[in-house]
C-alpha positions in Angstrom: 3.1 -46.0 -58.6 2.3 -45.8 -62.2 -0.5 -48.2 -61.7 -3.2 -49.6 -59.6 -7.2 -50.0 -58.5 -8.9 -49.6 -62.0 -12.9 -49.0 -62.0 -14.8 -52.1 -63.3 -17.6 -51.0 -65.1 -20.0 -47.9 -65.1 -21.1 -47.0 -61.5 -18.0 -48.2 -60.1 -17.1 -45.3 -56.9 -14.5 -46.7 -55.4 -11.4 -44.8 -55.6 -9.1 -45.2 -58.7 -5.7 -45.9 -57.6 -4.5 -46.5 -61.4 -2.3 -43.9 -63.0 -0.2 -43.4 -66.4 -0.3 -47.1 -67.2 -2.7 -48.6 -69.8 -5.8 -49.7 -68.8 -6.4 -53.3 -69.2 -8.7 -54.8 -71.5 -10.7 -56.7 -69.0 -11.4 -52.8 -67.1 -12.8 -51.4 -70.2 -16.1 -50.1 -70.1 -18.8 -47.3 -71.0 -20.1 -45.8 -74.6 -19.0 -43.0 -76.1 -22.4 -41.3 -75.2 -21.3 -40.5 -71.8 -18.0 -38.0 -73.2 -20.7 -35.4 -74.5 -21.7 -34.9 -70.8 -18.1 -35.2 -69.5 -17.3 -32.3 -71.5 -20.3 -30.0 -71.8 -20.9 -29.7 -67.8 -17.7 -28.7 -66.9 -17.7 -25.1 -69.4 -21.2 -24.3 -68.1 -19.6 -22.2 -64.9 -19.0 -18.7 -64.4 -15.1 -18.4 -66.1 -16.9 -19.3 -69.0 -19.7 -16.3 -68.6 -16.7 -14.3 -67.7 -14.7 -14.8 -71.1 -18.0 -14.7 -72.9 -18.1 -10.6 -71.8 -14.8 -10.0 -72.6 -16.4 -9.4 -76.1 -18.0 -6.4 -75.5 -15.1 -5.2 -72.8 -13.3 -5.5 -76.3 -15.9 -3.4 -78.5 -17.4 -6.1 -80.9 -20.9 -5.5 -79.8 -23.5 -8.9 -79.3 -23.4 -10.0 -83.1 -19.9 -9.9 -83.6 -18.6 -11.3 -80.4 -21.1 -14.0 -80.6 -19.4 -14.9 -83.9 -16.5 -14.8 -83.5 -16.7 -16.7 -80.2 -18.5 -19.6 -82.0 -15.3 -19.7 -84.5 -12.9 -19.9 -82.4 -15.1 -22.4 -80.0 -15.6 -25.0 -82.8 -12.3 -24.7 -84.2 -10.7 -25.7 -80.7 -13.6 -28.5 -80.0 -12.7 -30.4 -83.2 -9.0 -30.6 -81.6 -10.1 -32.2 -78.5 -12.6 -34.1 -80.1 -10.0 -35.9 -82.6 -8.0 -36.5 -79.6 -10.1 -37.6 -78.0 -10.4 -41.1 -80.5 -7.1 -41.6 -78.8 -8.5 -42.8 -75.4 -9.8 -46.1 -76.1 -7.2 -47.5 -78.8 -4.0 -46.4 -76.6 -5.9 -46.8 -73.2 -3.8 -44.0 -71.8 -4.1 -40.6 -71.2 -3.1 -37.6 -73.3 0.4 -36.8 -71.7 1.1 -40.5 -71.3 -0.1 -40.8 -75.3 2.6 -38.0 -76.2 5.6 -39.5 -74.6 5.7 -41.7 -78.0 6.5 -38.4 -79.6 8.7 -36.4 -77.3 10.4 -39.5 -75.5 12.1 -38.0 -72.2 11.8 -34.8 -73.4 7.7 -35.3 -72.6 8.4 -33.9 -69.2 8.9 -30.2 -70.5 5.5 -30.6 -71.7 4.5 -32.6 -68.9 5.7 -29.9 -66.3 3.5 -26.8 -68.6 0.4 -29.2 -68.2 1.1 -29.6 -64.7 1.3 -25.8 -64.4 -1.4 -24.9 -66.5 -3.9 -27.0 -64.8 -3.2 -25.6 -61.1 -3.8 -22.2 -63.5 -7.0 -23.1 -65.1 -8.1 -25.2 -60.9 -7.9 -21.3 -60.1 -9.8 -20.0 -63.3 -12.9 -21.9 -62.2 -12.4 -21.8 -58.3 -12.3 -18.2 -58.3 -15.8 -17.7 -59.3 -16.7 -20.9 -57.1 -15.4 -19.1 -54.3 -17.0 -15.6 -54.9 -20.6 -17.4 -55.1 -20.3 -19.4 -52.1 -18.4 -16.4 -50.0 -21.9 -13.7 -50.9 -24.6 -16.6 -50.5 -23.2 -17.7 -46.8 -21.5 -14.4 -45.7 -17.6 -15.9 -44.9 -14.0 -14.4 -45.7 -13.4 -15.3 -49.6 -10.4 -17.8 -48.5 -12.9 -19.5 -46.5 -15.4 -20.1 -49.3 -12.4 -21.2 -51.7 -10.8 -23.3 -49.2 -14.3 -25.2 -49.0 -14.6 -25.3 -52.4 -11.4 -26.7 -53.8 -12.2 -29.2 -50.5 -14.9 -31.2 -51.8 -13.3 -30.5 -55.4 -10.2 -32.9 -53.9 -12.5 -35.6 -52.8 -14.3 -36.1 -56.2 -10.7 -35.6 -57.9 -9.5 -38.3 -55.3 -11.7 -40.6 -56.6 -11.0 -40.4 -59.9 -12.2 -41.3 -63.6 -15.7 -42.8 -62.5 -16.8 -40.4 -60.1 -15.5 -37.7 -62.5 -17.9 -39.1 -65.1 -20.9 -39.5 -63.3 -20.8 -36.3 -61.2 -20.9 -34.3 -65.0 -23.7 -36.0 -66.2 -25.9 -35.7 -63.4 -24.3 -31.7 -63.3 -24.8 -31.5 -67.3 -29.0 -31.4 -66.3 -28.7 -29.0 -63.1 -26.3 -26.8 -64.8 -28.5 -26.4 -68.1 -31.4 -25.9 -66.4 -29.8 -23.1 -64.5 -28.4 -20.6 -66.9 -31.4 -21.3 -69.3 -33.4 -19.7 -66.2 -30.7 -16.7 -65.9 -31.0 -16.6 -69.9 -34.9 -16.1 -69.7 -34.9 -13.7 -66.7 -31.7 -11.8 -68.5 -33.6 -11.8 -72.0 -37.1 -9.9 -70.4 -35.3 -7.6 -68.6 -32.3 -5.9 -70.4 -31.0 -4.9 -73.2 -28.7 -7.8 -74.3 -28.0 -6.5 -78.1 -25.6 -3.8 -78.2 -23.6 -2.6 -81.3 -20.1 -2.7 -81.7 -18.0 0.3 -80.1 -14.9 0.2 -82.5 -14.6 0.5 -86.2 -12.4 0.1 -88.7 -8.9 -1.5 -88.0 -9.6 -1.6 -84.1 -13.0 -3.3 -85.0 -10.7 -5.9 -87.4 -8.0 -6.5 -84.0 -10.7 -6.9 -81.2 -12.5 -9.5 -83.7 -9.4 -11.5 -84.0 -8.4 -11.0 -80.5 -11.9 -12.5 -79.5 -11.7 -15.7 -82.1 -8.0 -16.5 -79.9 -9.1 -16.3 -76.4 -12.0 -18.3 -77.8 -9.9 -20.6 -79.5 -7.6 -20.3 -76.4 -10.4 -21.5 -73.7 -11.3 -24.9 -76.0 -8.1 -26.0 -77.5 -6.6 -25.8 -73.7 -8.5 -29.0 -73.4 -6.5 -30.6 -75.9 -4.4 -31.9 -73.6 -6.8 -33.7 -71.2 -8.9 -35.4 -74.2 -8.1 -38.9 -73.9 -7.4 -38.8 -70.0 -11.9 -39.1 -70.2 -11.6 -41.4 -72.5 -9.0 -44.1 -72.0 -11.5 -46.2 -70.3 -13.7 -47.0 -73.6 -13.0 -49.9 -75.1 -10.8 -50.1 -78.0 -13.5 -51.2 -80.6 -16.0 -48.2 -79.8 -16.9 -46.4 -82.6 -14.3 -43.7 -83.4 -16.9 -41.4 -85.3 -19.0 -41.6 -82.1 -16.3 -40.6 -80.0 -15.3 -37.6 -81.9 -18.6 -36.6 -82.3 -19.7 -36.5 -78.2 -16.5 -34.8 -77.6 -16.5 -32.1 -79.7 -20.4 -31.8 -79.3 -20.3 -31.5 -76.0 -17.4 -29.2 -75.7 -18.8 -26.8 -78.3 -22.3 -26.6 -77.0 -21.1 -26.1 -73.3 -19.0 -22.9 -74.4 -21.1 -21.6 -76.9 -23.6 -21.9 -74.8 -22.4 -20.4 -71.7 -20.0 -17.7 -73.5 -23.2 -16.6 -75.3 -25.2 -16.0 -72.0 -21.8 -13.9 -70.8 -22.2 -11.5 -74.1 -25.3 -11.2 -73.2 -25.0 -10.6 -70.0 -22.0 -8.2 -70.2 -24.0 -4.9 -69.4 -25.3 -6.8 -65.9 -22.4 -9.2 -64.6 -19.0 -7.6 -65.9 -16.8 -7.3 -63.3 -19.3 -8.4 -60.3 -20.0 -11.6 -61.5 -21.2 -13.4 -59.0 -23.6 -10.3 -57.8 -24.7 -9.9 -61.2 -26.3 -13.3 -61.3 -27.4 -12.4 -58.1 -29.1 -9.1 -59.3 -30.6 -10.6 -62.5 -31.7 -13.9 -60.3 -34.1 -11.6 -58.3 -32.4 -12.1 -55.1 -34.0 -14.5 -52.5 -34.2 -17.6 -52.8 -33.5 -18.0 -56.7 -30.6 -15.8 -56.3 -29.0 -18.3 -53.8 -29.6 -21.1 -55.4 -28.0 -19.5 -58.2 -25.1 -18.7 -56.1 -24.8 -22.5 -55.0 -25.2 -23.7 -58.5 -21.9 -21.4 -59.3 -19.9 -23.0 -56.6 -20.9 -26.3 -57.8 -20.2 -26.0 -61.5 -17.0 -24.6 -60.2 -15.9 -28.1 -58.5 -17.4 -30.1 -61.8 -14.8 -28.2 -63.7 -12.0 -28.1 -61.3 -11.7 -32.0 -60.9 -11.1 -32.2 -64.2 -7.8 -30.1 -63.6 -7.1 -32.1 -60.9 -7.4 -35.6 -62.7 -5.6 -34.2 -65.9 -2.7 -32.4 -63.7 -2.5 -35.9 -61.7 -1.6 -37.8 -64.7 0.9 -34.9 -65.8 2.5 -34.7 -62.6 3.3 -38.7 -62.7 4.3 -38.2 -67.0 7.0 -35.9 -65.4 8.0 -39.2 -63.6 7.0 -38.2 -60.1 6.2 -41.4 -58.0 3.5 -40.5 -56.1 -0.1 -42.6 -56.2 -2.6 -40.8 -58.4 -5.4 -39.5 -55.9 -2.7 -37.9 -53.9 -0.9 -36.2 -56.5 -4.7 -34.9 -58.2 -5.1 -33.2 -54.0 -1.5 -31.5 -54.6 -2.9 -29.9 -57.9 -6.4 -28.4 -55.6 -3.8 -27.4 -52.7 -1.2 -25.2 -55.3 -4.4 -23.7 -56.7 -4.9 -21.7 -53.5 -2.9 -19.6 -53.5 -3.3 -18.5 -57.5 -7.0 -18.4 -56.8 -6.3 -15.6 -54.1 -3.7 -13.6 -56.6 -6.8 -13.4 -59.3 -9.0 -12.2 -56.9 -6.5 -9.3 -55.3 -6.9 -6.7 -58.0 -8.0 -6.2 -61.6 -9.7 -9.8 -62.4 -10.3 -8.7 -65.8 -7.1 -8.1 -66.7 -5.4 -11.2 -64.9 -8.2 -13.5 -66.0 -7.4 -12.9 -69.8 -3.7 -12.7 -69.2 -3.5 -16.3 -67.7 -6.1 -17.4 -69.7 -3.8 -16.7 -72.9 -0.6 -17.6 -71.3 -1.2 -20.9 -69.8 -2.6 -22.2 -73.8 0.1 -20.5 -75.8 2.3 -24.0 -75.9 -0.4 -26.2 -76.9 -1.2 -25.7 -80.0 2.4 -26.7 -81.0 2.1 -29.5 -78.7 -0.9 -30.6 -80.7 0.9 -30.5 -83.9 4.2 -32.2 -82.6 1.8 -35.4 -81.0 -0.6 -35.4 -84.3 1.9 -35.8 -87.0 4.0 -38.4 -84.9 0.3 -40.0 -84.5 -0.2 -40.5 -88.5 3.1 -41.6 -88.6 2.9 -44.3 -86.0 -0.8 -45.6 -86.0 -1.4 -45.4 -89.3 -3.0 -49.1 -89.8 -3.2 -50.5 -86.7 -6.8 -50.4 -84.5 -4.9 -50.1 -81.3 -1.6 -48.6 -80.4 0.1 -49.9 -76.9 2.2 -46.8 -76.1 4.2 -48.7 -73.3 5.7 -51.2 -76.0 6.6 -48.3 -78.7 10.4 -46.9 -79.2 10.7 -43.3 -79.9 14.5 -42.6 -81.1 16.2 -40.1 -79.1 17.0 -37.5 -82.3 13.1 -38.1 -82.9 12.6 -36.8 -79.3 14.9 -34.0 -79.3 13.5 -32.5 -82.7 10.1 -32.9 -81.1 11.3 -30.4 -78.0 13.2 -28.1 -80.3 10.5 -27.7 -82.5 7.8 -27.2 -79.7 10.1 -24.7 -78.4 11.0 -23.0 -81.7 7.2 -22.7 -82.5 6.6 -20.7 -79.3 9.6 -18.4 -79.8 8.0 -17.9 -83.4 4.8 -17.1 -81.8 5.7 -15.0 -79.6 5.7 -11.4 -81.7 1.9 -12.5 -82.3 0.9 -12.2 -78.5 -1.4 -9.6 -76.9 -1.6 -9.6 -73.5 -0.6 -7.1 -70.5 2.5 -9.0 -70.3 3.9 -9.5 -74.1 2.8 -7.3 -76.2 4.5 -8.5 -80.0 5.1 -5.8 -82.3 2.8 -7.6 -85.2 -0.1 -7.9 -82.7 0.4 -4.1 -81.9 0.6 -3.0 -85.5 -2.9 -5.2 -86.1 -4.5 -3.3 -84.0 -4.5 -5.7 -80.9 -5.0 -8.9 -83.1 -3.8 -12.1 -81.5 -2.6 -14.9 -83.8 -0.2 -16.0 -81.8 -1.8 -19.7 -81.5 -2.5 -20.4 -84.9 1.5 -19.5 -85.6 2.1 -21.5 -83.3 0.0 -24.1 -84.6 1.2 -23.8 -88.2 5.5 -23.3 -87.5 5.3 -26.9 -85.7 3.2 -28.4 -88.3 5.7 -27.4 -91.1 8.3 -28.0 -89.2 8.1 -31.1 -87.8 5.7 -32.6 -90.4 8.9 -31.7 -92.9 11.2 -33.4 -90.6 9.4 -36.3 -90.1 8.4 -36.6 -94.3 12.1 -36.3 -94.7 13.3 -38.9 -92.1 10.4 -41.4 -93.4 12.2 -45.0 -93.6 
C-alpha cells in the first residue's frame, strides 16, 4: 500500500501509485529549478488576495500592512524552504520524514495534517467555486463540485502531473494578476493610511505579521512531499533557494495586489475582480483564471493530505486516498461560504497552523541530532526510542497549551492577546516553548 508506480523522469504522466515509502535511487529525477514554480503558482489564487485585505479590514493602512505581510511571508518561506533540503536526501515526504522524531506518536500529527489540508482544499476551493459559479451562472455547489472534480484528477495523478501543471500555471497566473494590478493601479485609490493608532495600531500590526506568518509556515509540512523525487546529490543551497523564492514571491506578490485591492474586492471577491477586470470578456477570463489557480493549489492539499492519511497508517493506495481529501472538502467549502467569510476565513486560517510551528521545532532539532554528517538519511532503517517519541508528543502538545493565551481569533480569545491590543504571538510561542523544550531534552539525553 505504502508503495508502488513511481514516475521515471520529468514528463512522466502516468499515475503515481507510490506512497510513504522512499523513492528509489534509480526514479530520481529533476533540478531544483522546477520547486520555485511548484511553489510560487499555487499562492497566486484568490485566498491569497483575500488574506492580503485583511490588512486594511485590520486598520494598518497600504504601507504598514504591506510590511508587515512581507515579514511574516519571508519568515515562514525560509521554514519551508530548509525543509525542503529534506526531499532529496531522505526521499520521503515531510510526515513520513517526521516519524524518525515522533515514532508512533507521528499519527497525532499525522491526523492534524490530514485535517488541515481538507481545511486549507476548502480555503482555495471556495474562491474557485465563487469564480466559476458568476462566469457560468450555476448553483455555487455545482461550480465547487466541478472544481474540486478536475482538482481530484490532477491529485490522482500525483507528483509529476503536480509539477508540471504549476509551472505551466506559474506563467498564466502571473500574467493575470499583473493585468488586474495595472487596471487596479489607473483606476483607484490603492494607498490608504492607517485607521488605528497607538496600541491598537501596535496589535493589528502584529496580528497581521501572524496570519502572514500563519498562511507560509502552513506549508511547512508539505515541503519535502515536492521534493522527494530530486536526487540526493542536488545542490542543497539550490533547493532552499527555489523554495523559499518561490513561496515568498507568490504571497508577496499576490497578498500585495489584495492590500491594494481591499477598497474594490473585500468581501465580493470574485465580483470585485470582475468589476476592476471591465466585465466582458476580460472579466471572465479572469473568472476562469480564479477557478484554475484554485485547482493548482488544491492538489497540493490533496497530495500532501494523501501522504498524511497513509503516515496515520491507513492502507489505502495513494491516488485514492488524495480523492478522499477533495470529497471531505465539500462540505467545509459550503460552511465558509454560508455566512460571514471574513470572519471564518481568518478563524481557520489561524487554527488549522497553530500546531505547526511546534511541529517544526520537534522534527528540526531531532534533524541536527540525527543527520548531522551523513549526505543521505534512509528514514525507513532509523530507530526512534519510544521515551524519545513520547517526549516529542508531550512536548508538541505542551507547546500548544502554552500557546494558547496568545491566540486571537473569534473562537480563543487569550487574555495576553486581549491585553495587547489584539496582538497574535501565539505561533512564535509556540515555536520557541518546543525549541527550549525539546532542544534541552535532547542536549541533555545526548549519548
Amino acid at each position: 500500500m505504502f508503495s508502488g508506480h513511481q514516475p521515471s523522469g520529468v514528463g512522466d504522466l502516468s499515475v503515481e501509485t507510490h506512497g510513504i515509502a522512499p523513492i528509489s535511487g534509480d526514479h530520481r529525477y529533476g533540478s531544483p529549478g522546477r520547486l520555485f514554480t511548484v511553489w510560487f503558482a499555487p499562492q497566486v489564487n484568490m485566498s491569497g488576495v483575500f488574506t492580503g485585505t485583511l490588512a486594511i479590514v485590520l486598520g494598518l493602512g497600504f504601507w504598514l500592512g504591506l510590511l508587515a505581510m512581507v515579514i511574516g511571508t519571508v519568515l515562514g518561506s525560509l521554514v519551508v524552504g530548509y525543509l525542503s533540503t529534506w526531499g532529496p536526501r531522505t526521499g520521503t515526504g515531510q510526515l513520513p520524514n517526521a516519524r524518525m522524531a515522533f515514532g508512533g506518536t507521528v499519527v497525532v500529527p499525522a491526523a492534524l495534517q490530514w485535517l488541515s489540508s481538507i481545511a486549507w482544499d476548502a480555503l482555495v476551493g471556495l474562491f474557485g467555486g465563487e469564480a466559476l459559479s458568476v462566469l457560468l451562472g450555476i448553483p455555487f455547489w455545482v461550480a465547487v463540485l466541478i472544481v474540486l472534480g478536475v482538482q481530484g484528477v490532477v491529485g490522482f495523478f500525483g507528483y509529476e502531473l503536480i509539477h508540471r501543471l504549476q509551472a505551466v500555471l506559474t506563467v498564466v497566473l502571473f500574467v493575470t494578476f499583473l493585468v488586474f494590478t495595472a487596471k487596479l493601479v489607473a483606476g483607484h485609490e490603492i494607498v490608504v493610511p492607517a485607521a488605528v493608532s497607538g496600541p491598537d495600531l501596535v496589535g493589528a500590526f502584529v496580528l497581521e505579521v501572524t496570519i502572514a506568518f500563519s498562511l507560509a509556515i502552513s506549508w511547512a509540512t508539505y515541503a519535502a512531499d515536492f521534493s522527494r523525487y530530486l536526487p540526493a546529490d542536488v545542490s542543497p543551497v539550490r533547493v532552499f533557494g527555489f523554495s523559499t523564492a518561490g513561496l515568498a514571491l507568490g504571497y508577496v506578490f499576490v497578498q500585495g495586489v489584495g492590500i491594494a485591492a481591499a477598497g474594490v474586492v473585500g468581501e465580493h471577491t470574485v465580483e470585485g475582480v470582475r468589476s476592476v477586470m471591465g466585465g466582458g470578456l476580460l472579466g471572465g477570463l479572469a473568472l476562469l483564471v480564479i477557478a484554475v489557480a484554485s485547482i493548482g493549489s488544491g492538489v497540493m492539499n490533496d497530495y500532501s493530505g494523501s501522504l498524511a492519511l497513509q503516515t496515520l497508517g491507513v492502507r489505502v493506495r495513494r491516488p485514492v486516498s488524495a480523492v478522499i481529501v477533495t470529497v471531505l472538502a465539500f462540505a467545509l467549502i459550503l460552511w465558509l461560504h454560508a455566512a460571514d467569510t471574513a470572519t471564518r476565513f481568518t478563524d481557520v486560517l489561524l487554527l488549522v497552523s497553530y500546531w505547526i510551528p511546534a511541529f517544526v521545532a520537534v522534527v528540526v532539532v531531532d534533524w541536527w541530532r540525527r543527520a548531522e554528517g551523513r549526505p543521505t538519511v534512509d528514514p525507513a532503517a532509523e530507530v526512534t526510542g519510544r521515551r524519545d517519541a513520547v517526549v516529542a508528543l508531550v512536548v508538541f502538545v505542551v507547546s500548544y497549551l502554552a500557546a494558547i493565551p496568545f491566540m486571537n481569533t473569534s473562537l480563543i480569545q487569550g487574555p495576553v492577546a486581549m491585553a495587547w491590543h489584539g496582538a497574535d504571538i501565539a505561533y512564535f510561542v509556540n515555536l520557541a516553548v518546543a525549541a527550549v523544550l525539546y532542544g534541552g531534552y535532547r542536549l541533555m539525553s545526548r549519548d
